[in-house]
KEFI-439927 format. One record per residue (C-alpha): x, y, z; residue number from 1. Coordinates in steps of 0.05 Angstrom, whole numbers, plus 32768, in hexadecimal, padded with zeros to 4 digits. Layout:
<sites>
<site><u>X</u><v>Y</v><w>Z</w><pos>NUM</pos></site>
...
</sites>
This chain:
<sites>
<site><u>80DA</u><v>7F8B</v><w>7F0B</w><pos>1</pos></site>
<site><u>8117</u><v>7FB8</v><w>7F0E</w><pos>2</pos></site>
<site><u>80EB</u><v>7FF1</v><w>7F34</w><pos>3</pos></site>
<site><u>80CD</u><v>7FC2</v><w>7F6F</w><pos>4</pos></site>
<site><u>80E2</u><v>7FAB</v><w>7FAB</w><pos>5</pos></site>
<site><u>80CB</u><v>7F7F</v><w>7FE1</w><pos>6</pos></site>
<site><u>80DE</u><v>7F81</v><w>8029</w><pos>7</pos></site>
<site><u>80C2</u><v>7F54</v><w>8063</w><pos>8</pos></site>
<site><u>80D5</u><v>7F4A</v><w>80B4</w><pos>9</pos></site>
<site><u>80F2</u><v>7F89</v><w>80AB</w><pos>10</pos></site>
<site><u>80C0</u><v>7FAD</v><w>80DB</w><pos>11</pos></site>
<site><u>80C4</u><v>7F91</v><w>812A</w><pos>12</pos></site>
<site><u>8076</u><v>7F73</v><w>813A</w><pos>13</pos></site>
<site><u>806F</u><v>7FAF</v><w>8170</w><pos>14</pos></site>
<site><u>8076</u><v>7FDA</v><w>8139</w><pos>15</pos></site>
<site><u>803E</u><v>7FB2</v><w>810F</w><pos>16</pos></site>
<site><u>8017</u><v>7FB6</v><w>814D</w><pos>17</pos></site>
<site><u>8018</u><v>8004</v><w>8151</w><pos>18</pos></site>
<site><u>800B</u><v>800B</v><w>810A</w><pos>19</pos></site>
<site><u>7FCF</u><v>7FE3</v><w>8117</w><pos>20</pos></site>
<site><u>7FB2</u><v>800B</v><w>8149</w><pos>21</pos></site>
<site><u>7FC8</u><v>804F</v><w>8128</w><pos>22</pos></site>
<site><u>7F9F</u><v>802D</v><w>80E8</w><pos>23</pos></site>
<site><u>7F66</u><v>801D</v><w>8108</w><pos>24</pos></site>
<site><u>7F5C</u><v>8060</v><w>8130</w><pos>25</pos></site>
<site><u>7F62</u><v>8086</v><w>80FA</w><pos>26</pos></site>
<site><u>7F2C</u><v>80B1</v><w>80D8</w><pos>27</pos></site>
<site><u>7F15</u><v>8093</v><w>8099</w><pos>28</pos></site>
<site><u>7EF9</u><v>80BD</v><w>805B</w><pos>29</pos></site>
<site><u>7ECD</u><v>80A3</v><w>8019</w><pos>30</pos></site>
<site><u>7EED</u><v>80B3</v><w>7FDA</w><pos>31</pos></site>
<site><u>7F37</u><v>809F</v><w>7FC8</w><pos>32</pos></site>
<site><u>7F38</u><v>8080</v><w>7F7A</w><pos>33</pos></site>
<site><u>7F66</u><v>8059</v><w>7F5B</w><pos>34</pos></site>
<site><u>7F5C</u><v>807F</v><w>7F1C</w><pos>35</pos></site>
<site><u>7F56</u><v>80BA</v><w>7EF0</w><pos>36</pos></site>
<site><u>7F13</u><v>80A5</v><w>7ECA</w><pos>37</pos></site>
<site><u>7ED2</u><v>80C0</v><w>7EE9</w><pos>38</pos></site>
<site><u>7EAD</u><v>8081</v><w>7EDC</w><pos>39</pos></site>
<site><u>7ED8</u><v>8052</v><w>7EFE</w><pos>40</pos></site>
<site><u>7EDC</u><v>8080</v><w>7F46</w><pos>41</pos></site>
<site><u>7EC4</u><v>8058</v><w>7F7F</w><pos>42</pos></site>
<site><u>7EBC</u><v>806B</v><w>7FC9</w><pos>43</pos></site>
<site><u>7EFA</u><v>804A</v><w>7FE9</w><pos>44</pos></site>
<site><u>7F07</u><v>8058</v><w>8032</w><pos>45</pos></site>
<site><u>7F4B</u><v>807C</v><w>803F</w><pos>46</pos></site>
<site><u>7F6A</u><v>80A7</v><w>807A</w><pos>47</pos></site>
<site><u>7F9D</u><v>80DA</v><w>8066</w><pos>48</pos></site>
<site><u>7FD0</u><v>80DB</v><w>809D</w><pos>49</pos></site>
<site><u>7FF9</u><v>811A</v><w>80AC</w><pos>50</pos></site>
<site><u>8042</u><v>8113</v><w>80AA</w><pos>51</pos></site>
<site><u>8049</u><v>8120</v><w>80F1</w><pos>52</pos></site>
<site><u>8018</u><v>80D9</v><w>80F6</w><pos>53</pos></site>
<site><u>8048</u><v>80BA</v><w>80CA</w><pos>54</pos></site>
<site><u>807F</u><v>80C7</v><w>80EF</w><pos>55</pos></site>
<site><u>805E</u><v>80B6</v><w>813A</w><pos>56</pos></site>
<site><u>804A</u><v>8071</v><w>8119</w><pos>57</pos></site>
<site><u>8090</u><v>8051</v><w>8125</w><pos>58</pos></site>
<site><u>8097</u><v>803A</v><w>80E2</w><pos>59</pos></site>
<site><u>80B9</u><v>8079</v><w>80BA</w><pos>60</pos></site>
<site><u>8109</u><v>8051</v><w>80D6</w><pos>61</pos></site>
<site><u>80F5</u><v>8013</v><w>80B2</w><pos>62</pos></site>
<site><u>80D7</u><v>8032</v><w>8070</w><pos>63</pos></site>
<site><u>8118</u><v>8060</v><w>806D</w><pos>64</pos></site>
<site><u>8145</u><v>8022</v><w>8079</w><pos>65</pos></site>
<site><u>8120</u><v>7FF8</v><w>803E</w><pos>66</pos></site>
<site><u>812C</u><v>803B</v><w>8016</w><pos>67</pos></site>
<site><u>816F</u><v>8038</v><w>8025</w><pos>68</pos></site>
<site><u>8179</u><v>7FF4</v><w>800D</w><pos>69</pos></site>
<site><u>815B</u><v>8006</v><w>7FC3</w><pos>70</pos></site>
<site><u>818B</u><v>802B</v><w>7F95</w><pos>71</pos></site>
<site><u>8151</u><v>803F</v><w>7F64</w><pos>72</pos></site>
<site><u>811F</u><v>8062</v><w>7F9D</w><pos>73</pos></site>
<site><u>813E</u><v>80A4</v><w>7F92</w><pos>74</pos></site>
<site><u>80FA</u><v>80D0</v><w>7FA5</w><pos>75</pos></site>
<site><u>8105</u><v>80D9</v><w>7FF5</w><pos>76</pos></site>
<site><u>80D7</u><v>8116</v><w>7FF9</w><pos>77</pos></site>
<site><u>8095</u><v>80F2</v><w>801F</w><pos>78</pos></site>
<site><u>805A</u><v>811E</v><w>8006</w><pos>79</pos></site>
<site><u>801D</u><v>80F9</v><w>8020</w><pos>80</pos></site>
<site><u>8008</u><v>80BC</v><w>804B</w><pos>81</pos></site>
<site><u>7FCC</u><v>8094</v><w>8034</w><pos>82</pos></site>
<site><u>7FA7</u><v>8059</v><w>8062</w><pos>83</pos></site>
<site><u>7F82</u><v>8032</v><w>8038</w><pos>84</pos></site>
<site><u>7F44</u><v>8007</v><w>8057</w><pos>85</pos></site>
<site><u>7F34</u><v>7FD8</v><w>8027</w><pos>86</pos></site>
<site><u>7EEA</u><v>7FAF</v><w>8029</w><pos>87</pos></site>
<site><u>7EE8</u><v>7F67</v><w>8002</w><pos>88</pos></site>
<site><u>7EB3</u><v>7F8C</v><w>7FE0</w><pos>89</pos></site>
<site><u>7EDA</u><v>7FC9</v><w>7FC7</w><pos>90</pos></site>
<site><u>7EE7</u><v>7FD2</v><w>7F79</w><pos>91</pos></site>
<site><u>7F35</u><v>7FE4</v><w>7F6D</w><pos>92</pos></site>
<site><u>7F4C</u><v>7FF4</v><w>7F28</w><pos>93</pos></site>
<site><u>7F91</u><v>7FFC</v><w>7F01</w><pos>94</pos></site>
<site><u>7FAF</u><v>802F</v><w>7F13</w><pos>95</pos></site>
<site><u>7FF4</u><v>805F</v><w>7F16</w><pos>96</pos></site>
<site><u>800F</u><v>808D</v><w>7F3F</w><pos>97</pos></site>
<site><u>8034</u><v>80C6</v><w>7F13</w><pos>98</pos></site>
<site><u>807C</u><v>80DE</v><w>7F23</w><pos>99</pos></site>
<site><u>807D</u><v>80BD</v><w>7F5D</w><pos>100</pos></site>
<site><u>80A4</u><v>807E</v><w>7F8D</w><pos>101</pos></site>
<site><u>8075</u><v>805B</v><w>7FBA</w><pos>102</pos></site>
<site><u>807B</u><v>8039</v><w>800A</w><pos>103</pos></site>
<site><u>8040</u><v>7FFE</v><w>8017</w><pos>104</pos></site>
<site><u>803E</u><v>7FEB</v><w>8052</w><pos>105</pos></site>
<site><u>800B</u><v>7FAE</v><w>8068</w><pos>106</pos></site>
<site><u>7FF8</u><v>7FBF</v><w>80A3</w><pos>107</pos></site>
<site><u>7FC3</u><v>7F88</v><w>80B1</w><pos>108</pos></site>
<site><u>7FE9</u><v>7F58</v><w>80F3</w><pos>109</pos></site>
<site><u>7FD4</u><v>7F16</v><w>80D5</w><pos>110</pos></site>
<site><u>7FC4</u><v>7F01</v><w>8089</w><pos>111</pos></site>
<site><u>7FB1</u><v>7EB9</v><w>8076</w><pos>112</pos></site>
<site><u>7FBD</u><v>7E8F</v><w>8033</w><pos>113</pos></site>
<site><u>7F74</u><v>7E96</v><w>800D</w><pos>114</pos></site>
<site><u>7F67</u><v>7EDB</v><w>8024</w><pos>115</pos></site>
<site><u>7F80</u><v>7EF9</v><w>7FE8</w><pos>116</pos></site>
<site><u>7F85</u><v>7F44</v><w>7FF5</w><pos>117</pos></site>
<site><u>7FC5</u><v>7F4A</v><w>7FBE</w><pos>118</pos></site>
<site><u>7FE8</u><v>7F7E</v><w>7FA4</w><pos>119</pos></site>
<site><u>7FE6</u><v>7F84</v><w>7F56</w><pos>120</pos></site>
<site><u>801F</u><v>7F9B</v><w>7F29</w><pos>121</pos></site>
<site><u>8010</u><v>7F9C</v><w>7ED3</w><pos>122</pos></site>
<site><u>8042</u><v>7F9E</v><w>7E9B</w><pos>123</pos></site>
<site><u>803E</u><v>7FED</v><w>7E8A</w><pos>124</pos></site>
<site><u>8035</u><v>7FD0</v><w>7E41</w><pos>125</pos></site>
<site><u>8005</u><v>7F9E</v><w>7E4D</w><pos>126</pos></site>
<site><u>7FD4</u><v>7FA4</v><w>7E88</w><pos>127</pos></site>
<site><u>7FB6</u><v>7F63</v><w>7E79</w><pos>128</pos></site>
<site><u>7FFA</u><v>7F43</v><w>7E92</w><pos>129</pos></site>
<site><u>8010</u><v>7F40</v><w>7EE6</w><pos>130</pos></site>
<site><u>8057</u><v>7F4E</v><w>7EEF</w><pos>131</pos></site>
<site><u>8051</u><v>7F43</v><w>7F35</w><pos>132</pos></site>
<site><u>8024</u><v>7F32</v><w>7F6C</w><pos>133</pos></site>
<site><u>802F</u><v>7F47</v><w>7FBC</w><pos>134</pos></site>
<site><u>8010</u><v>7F22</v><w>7FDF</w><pos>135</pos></site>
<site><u>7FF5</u><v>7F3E</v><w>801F</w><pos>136</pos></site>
<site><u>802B</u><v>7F2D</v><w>8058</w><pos>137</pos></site>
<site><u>8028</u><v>7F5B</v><w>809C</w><pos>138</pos></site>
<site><u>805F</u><v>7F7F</v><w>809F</w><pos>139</pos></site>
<site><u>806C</u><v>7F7A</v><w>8057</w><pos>140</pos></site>
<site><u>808C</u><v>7FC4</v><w>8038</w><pos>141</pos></site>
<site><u>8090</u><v>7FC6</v><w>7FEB</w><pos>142</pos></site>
<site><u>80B9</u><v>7FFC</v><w>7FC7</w><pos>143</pos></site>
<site><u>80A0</u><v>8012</v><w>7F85</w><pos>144</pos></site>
<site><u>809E</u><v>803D</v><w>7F45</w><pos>145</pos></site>
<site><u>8059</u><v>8061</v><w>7F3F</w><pos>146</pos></site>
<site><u>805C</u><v>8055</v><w>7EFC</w><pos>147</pos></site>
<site><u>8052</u><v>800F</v><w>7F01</w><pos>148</pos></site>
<site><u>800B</u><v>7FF8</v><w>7EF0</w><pos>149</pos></site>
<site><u>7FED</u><v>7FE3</v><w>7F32</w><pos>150</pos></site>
<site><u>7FAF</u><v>7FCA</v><w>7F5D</w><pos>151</pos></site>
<site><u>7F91</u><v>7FB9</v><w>7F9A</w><pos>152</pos></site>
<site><u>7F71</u><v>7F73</v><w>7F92</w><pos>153</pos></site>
<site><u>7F39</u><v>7F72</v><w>7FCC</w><pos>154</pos></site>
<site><u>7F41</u><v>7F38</v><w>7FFF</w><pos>155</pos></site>
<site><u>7F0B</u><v>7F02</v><w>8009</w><pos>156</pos></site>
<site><u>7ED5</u><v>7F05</v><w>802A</w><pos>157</pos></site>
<site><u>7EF3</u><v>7ECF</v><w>8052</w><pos>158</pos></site>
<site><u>7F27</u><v>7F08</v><w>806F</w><pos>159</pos></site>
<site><u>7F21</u><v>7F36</v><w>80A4</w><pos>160</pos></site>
<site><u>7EEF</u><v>7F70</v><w>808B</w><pos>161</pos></site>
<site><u>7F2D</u><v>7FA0</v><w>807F</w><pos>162</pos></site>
<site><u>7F72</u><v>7F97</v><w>805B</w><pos>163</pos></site>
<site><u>7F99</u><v>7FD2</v><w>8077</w><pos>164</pos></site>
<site><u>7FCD</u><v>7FEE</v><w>804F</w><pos>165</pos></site>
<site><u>7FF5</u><v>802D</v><w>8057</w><pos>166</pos></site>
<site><u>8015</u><v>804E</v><w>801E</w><pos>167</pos></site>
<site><u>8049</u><v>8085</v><w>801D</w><pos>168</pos></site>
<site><u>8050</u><v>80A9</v><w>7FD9</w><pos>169</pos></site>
<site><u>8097</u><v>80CA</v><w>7FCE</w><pos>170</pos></site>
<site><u>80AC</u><v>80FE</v><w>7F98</w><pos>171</pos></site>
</sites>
């Protein structure tokens, strides 16, 4: 995928560590969906962070730096800051994000083989076809264009209770 890109060991572990900490203090809400029809909304557990958050975290250096690095993330206006808590249990559908370049960030400090806990990306053309799969690595920061059919595939219950992502949405 021309409009996706995949950076790890970029972030130093007392970094990871902070974002942990920041993640897991933070003050979770019901109600973020992965999608425009009514029928398919699902209470997810998300904390909007304020840009002043984002930038105490530590991590805004090594999110600018991948940036940096990608000749097609052209969007460097950061307009909101999303922590998403995800439950093994939690429903996730396809989804897009319009006009806009997207940060993940995996914030969880240790992720095993079997836990599952991926990162989806569909052919725009045919959503019955994966592109791509992230898996979930700590540390892990993918760049891409929120046009690109996405979703959060739920880790085992296996996993820790929560996969912690953070994701940065850039217009």
């Amino acid at each position: 995928m021309t409009h996706l890109s995949v950076f790890d060991n970029r972030v130093p572990y007392h970094i990871k560590e902070s974002m942990w900490d920041a993640c897991i203090n933070s003050h979770y809400k019901l109600g973020w969906v992965d999608t425009e029809q009514p029928e398919k909304y699902d209470l997810n557990a998300y904390s909007l962070w304020t840009l002043e958050e984002y930038k105490q975290s530590g991590l805004q250096q090594y999110i600018k730096d991948c940036m940096n690095d990608t000749d097609w993330f052209t969007n460097k206006k950061l307009i909101k800051v999303i922590c998403n808590l995800v439950r093994s249990n939690d429903v996730h559908y396809i989804h897009i994000h319009h006009n806009e370049q997207v940060a993940l960030y995996y914030v969880n400090l240790e992720w095993r083989d079997g836990w599952h806990g991926e990162t989806l990306f569909y052919n725009p053309d045919d959503l019955d076809e994966i592109v791509y799969t992230s898996l979930c690595v700590p540390g892990r920061i993918v760049l891409f264009d929120g046009s690109i059919p996405h979703a959060i595939r739920p880790q085992s219950v296996k996993a820790p209770k929560f996969r912690i992502t953070l994701s940065l949405f850039f217009e």
